[in-house]
N, C-alpha and C positions, 0 to 999 in steps of 0.2 A: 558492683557492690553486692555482698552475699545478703542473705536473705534478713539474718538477724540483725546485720550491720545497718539496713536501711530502717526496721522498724526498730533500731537504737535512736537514728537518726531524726525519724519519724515525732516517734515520744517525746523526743529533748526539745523538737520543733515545736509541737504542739504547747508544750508545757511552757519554754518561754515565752512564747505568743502570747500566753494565759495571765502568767506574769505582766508582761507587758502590756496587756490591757486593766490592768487594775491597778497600773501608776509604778510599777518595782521600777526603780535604776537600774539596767542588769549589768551596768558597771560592778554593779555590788554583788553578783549574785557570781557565787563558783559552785560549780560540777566537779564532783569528784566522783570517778569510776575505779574500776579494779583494770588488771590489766588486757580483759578480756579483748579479743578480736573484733564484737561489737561495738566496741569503745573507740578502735580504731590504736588497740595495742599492740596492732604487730607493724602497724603502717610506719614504714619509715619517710616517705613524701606524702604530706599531710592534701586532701583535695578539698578544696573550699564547700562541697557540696559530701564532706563527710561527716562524722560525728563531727571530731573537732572543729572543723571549719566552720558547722554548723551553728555553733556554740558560742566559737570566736568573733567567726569572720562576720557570721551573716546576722549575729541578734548583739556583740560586744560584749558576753560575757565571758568567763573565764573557765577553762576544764584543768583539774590534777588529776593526776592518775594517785591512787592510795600507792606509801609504798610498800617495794615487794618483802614479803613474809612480813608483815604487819596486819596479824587475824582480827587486832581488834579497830584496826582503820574504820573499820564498817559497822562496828558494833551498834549504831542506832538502828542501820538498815538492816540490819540480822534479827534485832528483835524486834521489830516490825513488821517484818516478814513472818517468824516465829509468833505474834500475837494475832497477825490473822489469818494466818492457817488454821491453828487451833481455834480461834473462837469461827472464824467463817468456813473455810473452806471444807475443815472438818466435820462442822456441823449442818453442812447444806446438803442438800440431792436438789440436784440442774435437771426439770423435766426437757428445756431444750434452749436455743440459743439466747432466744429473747429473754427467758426466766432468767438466766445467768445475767445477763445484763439487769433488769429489775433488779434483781436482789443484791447483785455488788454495786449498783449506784447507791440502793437505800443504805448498806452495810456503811458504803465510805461516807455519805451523810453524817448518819447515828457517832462515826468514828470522829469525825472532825468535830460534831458539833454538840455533842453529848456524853460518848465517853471519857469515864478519867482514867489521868495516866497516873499511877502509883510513882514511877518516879521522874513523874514535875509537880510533884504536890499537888496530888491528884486534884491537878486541873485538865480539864479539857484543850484539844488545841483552839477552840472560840476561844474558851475564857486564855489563855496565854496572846493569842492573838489582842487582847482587848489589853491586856497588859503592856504587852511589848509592841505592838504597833497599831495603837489606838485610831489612826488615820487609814488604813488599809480595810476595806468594805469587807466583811466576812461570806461576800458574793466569790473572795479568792477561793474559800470551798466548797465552790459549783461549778467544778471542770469535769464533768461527767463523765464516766471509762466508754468508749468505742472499740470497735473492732477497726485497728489501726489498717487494714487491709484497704477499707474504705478510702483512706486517704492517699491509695498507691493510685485508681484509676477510677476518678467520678465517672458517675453513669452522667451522661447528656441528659438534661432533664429533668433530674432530678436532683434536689436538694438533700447533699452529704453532711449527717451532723459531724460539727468539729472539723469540715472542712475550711480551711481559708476563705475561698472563692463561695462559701454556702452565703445565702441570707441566715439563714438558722431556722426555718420555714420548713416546716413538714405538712 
């Protein structure tokens, strides 16, 4: 599996684990990717231990691929991307690894839990969460960014955050 295909795989894992401990059905939940190599878009025999299989096999939810020449398939995740570059990434200097991690954990806080979005009626995604799914703990906006590297080869001994097998003990 190439490099970017496993922390494709990596992320999806993480994230419905995340999901699934905060109660989702991930019956309900579909992934939609572009046709990328990471996504497991050039793969014509699908491995249970790929994206998709990932997705499918091992958590029950469901993967589309966007389809092809359709630019604005993605269009939520394009200006998303596009709003925090510019407001974050643009606007920071990373004295070094740990800083980066501080400051896009705080960033994706403030994002979830205090900015608004001009078009959802500038609400926040809390306050949309409290609307639309009054029952889901706003702890769903406490999956903290890692360096997904972590999760290829726990050191023995020590406690990996956002690993599986972690206690969550540092």
């Amino acid at each position: 599996m190439s490099g970017s295909k496993r922390y494709a795989t990596l992320a999806a894992d993480r994230f419905l684990a995340h999901l699934a401990a905060h109660g989702i059905d991930l019956c309900d939940v579909e992934i939609r990717t572009d046709l990328g190599t990471e996504f497991d878009g050039d793969t014509v025999h699908l491995q249970p231990n790929g994206f998709i299989g990932t997705i499918e096999q091992q958590w029950g939810a469901r993967h589309e691929f966007n389809p092809p020449h359709c630019p604005n398939a993605n269009a939520d995740v394009e200006t998303v991307h596009s709003t925090i570059e510019g407001e974050f990434f643009d606007a920071q200097y990373f004295e070094h690894r740990a800083d980066f991690f501080a400051k896009v954990n705080t960033y994706q806080f403030w994002y979830n839990v205090a900015r608004k979005n001009s078009s959802r009626g500038w609400c926040s995604p809390l306050e949309l969460l409290a609307q639309k799914a009054p029952r889901l703990s706003p702890s769903i906006f406490l999956l903290p960014p890692i360096a997904l590297e972590h999760l290829l080869t726990p050191k023995v001994g020590h406690d990996v955050p956002g690993h599986p097998e972690s206690s969550g003990i540092s």
